[in-house]
Z-matrix of the N, CA and C atoms (Angstrom, degrees):
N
C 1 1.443
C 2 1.529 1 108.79
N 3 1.293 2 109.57 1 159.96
C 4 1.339 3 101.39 2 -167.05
C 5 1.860 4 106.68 3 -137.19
N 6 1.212 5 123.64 4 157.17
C 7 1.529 6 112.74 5 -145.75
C 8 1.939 7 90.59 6 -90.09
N 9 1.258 8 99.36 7 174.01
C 10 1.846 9 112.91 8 168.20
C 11 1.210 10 106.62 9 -104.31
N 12 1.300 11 136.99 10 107.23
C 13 1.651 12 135.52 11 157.44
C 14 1.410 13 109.35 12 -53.06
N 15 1.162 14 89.71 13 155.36
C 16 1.497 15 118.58 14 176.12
C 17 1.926 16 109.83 15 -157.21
N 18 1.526 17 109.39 16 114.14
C 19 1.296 18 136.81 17 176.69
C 20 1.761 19 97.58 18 -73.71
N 21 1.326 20 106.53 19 129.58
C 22 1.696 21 94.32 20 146.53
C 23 1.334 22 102.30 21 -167.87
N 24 1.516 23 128.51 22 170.93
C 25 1.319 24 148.35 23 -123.49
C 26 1.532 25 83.41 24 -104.19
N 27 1.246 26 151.56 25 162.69
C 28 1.420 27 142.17 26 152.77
C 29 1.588 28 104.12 27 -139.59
N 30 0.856 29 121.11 28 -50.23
C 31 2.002 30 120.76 29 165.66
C 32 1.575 31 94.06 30 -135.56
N 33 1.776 32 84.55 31 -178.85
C 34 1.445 33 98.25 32 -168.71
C 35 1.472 34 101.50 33 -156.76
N 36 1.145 35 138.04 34 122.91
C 37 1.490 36 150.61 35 -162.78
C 38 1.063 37 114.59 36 -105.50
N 39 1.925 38 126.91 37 94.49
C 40 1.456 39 116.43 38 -170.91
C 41 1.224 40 102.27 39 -92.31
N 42 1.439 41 117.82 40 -159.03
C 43 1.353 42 137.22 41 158.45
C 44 1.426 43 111.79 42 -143.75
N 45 1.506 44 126.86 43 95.61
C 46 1.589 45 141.40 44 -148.19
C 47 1.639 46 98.62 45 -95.58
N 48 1.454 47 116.91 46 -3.08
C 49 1.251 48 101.42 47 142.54
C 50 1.394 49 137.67 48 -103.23
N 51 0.942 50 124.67 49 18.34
C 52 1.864 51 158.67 50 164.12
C 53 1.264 52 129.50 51 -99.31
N 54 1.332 53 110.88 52 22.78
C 55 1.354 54 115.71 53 -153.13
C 56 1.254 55 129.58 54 23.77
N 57 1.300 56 97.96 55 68.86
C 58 1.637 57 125.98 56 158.38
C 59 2.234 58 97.67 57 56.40
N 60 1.686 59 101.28 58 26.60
C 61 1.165 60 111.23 59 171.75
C 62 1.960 61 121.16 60 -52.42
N 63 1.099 62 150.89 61 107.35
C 64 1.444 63 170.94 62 -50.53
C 65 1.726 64 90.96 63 -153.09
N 66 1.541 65 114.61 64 113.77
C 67 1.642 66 88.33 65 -165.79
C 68 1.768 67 82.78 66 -121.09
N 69 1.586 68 122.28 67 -23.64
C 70 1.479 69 110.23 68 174.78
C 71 1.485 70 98.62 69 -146.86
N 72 0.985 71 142.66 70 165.85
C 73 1.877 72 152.74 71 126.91
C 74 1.132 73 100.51 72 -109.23
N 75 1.532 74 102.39 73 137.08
C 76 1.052 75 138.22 74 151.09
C 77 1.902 76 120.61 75 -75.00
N 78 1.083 77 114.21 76 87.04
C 79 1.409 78 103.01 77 177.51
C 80 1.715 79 116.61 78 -102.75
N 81 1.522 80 109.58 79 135.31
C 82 1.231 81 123.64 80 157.31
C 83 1.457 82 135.72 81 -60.01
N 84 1.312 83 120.37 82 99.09
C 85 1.852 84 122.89 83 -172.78
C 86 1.216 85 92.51 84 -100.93
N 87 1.733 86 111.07 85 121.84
C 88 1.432 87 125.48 86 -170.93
C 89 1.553 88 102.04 87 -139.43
N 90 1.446 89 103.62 88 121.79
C 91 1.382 90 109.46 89 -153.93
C 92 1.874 91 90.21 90 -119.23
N 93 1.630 92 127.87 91 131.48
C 94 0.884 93 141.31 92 -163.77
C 95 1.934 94 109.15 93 -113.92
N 96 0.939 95 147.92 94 130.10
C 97 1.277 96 143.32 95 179.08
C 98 1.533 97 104.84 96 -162.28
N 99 1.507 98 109.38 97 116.37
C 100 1.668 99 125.13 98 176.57
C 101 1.768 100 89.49 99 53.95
N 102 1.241 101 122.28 100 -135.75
C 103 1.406 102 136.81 101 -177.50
C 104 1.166 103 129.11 102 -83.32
N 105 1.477 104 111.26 103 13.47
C 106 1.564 105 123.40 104 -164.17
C 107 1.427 106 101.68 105 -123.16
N 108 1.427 107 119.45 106 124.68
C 109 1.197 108 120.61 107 172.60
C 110 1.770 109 113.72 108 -126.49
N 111 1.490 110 103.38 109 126.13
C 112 1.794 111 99.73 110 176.20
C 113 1.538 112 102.16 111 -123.67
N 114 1.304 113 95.45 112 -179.99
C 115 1.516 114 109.24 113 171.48
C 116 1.665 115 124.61 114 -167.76
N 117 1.143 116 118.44 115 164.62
C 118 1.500 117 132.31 116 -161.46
C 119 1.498 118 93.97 117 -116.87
N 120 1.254 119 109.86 118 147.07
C 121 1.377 120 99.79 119 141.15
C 122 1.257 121 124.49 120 -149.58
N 123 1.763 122 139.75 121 145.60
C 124 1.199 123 157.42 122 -104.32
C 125 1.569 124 102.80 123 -143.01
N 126 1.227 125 115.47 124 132.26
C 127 1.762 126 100.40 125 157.39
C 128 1.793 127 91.82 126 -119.92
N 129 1.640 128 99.40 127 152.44
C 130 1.684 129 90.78 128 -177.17
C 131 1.537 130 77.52 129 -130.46
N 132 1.369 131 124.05 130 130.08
C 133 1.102 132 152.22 131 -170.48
C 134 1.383 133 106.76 132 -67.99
N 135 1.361 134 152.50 133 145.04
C 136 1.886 135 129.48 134 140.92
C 137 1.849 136 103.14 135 -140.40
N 138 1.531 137 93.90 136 142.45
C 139 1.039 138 106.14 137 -170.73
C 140 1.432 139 125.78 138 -94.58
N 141 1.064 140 151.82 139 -145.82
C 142 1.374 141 144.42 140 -161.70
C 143 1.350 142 126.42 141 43.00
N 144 1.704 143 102.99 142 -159.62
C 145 1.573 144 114.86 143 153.95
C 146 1.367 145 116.34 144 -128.47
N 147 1.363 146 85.16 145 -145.18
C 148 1.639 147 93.41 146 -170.61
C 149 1.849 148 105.78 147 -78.90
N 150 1.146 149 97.62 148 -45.54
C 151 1.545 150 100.15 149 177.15
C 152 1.072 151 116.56 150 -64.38
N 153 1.436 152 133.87 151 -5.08
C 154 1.381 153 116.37 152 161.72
C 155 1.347 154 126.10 153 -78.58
N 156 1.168 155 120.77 154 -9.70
C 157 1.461 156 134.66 155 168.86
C 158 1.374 157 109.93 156 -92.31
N 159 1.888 158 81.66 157 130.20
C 160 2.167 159 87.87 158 -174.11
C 161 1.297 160 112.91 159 -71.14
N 162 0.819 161 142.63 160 134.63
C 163 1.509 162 163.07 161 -159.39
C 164 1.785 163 98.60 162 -40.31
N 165 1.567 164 107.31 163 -60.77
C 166 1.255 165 124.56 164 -177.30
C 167 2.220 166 103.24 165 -36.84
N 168 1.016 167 98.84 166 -58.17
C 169 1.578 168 101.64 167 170.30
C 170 1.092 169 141.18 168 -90.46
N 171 1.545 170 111.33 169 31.98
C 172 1.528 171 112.17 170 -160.93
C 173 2.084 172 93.28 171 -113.13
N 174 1.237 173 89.54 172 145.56
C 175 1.235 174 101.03 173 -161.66
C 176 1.462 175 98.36 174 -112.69
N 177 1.444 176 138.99 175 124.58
C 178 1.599 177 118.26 176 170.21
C 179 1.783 178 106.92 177 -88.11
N 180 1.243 179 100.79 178 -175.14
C 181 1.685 180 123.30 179 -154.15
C 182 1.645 181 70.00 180 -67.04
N 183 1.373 182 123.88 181 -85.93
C 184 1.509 183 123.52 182 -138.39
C 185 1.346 184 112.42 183 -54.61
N 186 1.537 185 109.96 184 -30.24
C 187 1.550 186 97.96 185 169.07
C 188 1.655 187 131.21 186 -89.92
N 189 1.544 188 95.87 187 22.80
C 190 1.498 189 69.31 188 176.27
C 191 2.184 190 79.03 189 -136.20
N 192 1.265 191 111.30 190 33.97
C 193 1.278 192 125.04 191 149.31
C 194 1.858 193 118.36 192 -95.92
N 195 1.109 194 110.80 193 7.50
C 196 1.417 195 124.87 194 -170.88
C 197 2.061 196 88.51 195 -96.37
N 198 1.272 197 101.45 196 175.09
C 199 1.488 198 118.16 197 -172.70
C 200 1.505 199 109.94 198 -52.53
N 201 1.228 200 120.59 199 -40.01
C 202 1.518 201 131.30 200 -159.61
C 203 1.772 202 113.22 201 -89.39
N 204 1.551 203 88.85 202 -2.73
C 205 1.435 204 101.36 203 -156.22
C 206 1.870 205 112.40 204 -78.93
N 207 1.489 206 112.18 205 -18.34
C 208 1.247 207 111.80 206 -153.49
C 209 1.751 208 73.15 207 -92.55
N 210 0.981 209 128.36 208 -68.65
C 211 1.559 210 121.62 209 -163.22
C 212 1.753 211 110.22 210 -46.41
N 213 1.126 212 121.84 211 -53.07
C 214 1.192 213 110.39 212 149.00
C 215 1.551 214 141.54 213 -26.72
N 216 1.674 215 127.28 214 -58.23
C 217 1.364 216 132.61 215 123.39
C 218 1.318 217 132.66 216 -21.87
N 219 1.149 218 132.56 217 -49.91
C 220 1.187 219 152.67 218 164.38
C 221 1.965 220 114.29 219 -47.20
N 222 1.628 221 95.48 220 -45.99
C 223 1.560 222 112.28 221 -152.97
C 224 1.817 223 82.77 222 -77.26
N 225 1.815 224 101.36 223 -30.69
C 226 1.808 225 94.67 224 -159.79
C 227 1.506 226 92.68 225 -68.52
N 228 1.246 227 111.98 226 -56.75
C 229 1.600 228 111.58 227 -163.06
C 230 1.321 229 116.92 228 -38.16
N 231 1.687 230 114.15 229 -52.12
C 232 1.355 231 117.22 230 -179.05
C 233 2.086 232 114.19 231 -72.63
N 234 1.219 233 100.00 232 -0.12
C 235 1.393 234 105.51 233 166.25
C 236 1.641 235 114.75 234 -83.26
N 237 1.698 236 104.77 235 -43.25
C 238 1.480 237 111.14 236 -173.70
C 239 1.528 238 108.86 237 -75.87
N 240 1.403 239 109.44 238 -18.60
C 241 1.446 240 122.33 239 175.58
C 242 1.630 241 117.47 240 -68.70
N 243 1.156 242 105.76 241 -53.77
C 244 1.209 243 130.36 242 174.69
C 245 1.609 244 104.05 243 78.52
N 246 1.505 245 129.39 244 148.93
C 247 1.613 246 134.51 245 -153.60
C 248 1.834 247 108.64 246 -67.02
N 249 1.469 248 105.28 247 0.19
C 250 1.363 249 86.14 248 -177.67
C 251 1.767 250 96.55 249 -101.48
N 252 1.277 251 97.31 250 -42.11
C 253 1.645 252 75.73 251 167.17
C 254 1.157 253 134.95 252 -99.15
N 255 1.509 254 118.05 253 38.66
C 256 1.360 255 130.45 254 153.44
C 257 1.522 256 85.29 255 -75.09
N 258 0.774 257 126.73 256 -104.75
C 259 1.583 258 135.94 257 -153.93
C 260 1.331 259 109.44 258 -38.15
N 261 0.948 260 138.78 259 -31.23
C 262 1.086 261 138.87 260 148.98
C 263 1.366 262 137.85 261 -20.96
N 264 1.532 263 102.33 262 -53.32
C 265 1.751 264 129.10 263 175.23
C 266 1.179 265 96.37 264 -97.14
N 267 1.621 266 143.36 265 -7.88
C 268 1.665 267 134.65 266 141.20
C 269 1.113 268 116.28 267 -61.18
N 270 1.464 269 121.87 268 -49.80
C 271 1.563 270 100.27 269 170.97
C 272 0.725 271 141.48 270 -55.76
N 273 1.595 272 120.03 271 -46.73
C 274 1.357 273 133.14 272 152.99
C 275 1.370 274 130.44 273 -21.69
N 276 1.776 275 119.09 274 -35.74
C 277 1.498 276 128.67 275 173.49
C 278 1.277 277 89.67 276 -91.01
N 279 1.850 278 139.49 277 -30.97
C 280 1.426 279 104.35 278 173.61
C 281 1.328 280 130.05 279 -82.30
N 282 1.454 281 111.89 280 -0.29
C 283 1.810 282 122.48 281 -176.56
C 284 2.013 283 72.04 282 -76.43
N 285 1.202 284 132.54 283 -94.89
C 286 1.291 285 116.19 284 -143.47
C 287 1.340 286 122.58 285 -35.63
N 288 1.536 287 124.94 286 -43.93
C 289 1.262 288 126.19 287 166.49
C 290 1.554 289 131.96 288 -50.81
N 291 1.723 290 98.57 289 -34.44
C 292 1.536 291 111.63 290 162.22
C 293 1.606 292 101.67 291 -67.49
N 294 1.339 293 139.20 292 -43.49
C 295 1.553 294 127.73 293 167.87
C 296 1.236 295 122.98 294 -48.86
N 297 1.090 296 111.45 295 -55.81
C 298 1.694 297 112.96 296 177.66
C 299 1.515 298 100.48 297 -60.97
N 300 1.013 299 125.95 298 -63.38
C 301 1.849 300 124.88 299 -174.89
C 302 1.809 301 107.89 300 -20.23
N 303 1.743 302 90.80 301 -87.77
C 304 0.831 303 111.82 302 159.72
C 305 1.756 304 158.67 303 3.15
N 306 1.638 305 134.35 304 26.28
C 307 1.222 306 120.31 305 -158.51
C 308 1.523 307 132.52 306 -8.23
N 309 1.940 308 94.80 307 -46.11
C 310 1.308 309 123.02 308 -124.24
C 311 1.831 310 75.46 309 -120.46
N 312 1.067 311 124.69 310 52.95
C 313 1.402 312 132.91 311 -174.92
C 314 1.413 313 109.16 312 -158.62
N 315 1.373 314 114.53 313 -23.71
C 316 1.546 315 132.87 314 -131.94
C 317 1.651 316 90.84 315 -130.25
N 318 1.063 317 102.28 316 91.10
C 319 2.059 318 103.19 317 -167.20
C 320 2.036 319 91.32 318 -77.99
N 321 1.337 320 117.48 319 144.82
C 322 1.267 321 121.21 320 149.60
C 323 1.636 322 126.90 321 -24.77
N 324 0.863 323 98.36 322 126.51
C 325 1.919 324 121.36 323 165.52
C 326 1.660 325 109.62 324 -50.67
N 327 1.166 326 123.35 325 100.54
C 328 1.574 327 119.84 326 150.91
C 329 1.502 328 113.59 327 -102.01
N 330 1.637 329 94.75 328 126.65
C 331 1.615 330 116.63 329 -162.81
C 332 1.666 331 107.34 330 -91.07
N 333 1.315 332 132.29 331 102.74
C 334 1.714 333 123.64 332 175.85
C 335 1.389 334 106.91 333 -72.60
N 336 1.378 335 113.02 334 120.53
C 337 1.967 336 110.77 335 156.96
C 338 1.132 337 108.40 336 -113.66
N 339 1.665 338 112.62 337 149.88
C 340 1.400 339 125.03 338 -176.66
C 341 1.359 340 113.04 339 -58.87
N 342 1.625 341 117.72 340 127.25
C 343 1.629 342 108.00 341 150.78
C 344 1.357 343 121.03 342 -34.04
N 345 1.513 344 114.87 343 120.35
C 346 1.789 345 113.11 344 135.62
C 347 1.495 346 113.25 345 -80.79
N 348 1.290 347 136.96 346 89.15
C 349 1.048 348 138.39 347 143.51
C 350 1.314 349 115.74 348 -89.67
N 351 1.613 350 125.91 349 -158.93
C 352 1.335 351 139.18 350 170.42
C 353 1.655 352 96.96 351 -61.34
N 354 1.594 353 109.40 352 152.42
C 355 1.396 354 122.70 353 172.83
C 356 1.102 355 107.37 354 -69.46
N 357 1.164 356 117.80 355 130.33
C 358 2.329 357 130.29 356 155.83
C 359 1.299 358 113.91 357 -62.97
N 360 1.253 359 96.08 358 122.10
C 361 1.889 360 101.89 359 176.88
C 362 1.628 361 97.68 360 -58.39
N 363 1.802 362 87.97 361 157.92
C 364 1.545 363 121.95 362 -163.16
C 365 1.772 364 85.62 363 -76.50
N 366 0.962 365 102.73 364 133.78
C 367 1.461 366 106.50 365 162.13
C 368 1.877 367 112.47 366 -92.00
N 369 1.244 368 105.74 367 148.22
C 370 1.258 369 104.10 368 -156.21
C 371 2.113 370 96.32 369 -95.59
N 372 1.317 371 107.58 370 135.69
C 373 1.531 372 115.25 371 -154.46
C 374 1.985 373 80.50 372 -83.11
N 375 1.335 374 88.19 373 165.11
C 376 1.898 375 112.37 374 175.32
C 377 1.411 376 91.86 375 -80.88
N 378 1.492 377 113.80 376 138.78
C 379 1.551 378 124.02 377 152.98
C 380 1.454 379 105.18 378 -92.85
N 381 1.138 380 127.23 379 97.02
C 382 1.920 381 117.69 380 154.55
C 383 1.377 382 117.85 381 -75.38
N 384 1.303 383 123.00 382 -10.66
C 385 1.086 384 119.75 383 -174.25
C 386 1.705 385 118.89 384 -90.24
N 387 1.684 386 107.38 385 16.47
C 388 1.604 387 106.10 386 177.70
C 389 1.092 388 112.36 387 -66.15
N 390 1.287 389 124.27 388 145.45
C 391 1.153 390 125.79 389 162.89
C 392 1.641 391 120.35 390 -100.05
């Protein structure tokens, strides 16, 4: 069986002297299969400003904070991504789901507990505040 993606927006990196021009997203790839749900998550970098975009396609912050806006976001990333590494960062959410499935994927738990030995001297804290 094979998992259902799901894209979504998770931060968003302006530049508020550029009119709030788009400098990274962070998107969440959340991959769903039977009762198991994982996910990755991505920052897709973009460079420029605002003036490099021709006027004709320039989108401001508030409208593409409106309903229509995340698929739009969504549509750029997997453009700047380009389809091989979309799928790429899908597999990746389906290797985890194949881990959890999996026993025989899923190596044993080693548990650390603190030494009781003798106590460690106090290390002595920085004063910055001398005057």
């Amino acid at each position: 069986m094979a998992a259902t993606f799901k894209w979504t927006i998770e931060m968003i990196q302006t530049d508020p002297s550029d009119d709030n021009f788009i400098k990274s997203i962070l998107v969440g790839i959340y991959g769903t299969e039977g009762s198991v749900t994982k996910k990755n998550l991505w920052r897709v970098p973009f460079g420029g400003k605002k003036s490099d975009i021709p006027g004709s396609d320039w989108k401001t912050y508030e409208d593409l904070m409106k309903s229509d806006g995340e698929a739009v976001l969504i549509a750029w990333c997997k453009d700047k991504l380009g389809t091989k590494r979309v799928a790429e960062l899908e597999d990746v959410v389906q290797g985890y789901i194949n881990i959890h499935n999996d026993p025989a994927l899923n190596p044993p738990k080693h548990f650390e507990t603190p030494a009781n030995f003798s106590t460690p001297p106090t290390v002595t804290p920085i004063n910055t505040n001398v005057s």
